[in-house]
N, C-alpha and C positions, 0 to 999 in steps of 0.2 A: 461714555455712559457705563458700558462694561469697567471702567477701571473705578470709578465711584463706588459700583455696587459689591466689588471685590474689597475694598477699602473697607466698606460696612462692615461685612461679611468677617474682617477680619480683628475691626475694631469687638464686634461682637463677642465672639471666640474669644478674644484676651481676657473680656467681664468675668467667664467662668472658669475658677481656678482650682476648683472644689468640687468633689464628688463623692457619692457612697460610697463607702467600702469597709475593710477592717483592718485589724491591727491585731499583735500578741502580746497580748503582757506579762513580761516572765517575774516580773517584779514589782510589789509595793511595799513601801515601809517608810521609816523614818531614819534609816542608817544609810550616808552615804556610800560610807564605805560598802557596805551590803551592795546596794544598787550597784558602784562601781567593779567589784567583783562577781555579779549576776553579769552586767557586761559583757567582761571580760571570760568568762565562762561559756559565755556565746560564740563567743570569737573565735576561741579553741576550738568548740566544734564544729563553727563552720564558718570558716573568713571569710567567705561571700556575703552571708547573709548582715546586712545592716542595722544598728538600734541605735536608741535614743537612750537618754536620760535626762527624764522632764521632772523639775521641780517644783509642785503647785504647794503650795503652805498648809500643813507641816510635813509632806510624805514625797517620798521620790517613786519614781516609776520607769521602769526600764520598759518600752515597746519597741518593737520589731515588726518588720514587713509594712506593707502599704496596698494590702491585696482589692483587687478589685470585686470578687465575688468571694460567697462563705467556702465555696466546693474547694480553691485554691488554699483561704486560709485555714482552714480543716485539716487541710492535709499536712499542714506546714506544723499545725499543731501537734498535731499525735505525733510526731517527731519529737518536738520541744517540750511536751507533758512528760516523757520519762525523766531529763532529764530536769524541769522545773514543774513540781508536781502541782504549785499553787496558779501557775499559765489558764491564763483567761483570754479569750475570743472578746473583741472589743468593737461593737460599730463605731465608725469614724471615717468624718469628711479627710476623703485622701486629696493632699495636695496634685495638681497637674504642672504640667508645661507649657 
């Protein structure tokens, strides 16, 4: 009985793979190249941190982080606002595990 209700339990958990949070966007335009070296200009500053380059028709966007609350992504920004002065705070369903 215990190992059925564990089973549920776990089948459940798997359904939710999405959750609030937010995202940086150091970049929107229509130039890949732009996007690619918005990037790459991330990287330099901080090889840790992680981004994308998503393509939605006609404009690219480069995002960053996958923060769970605004207080973390806030912080993360006013770092990245010097150096991308257009960086916008983004709600968004953060993937999980």
């Amino acid at each position: 009985e215990l190992d059925s209700i564990i089973s549920i339990i776990k089948l459940e958990s798997k359904e939710i793979k999405f959750i609030d949070g937010f995202t940086i966007q150091i970049y929107l335009g229509d130039s890949r190249l732009e996007a690619e070296e918005a990037k790459e200009k991330l990287q330099l500053l901080d090889s840790l941190i992680s981004s994308k380059i998503i393509f939605t028709q006609p404009n690219y966007r480069v995002k960053t982080g996958g923060f769970l609350d605004r207080f973390n992504a806030n912080y993360e920004f006013k770092k990245l606002k010097k150096e991308f002065p257009n960086a916008i705070i983004i709600p968004e369903k953060i993937k999980i595990n």
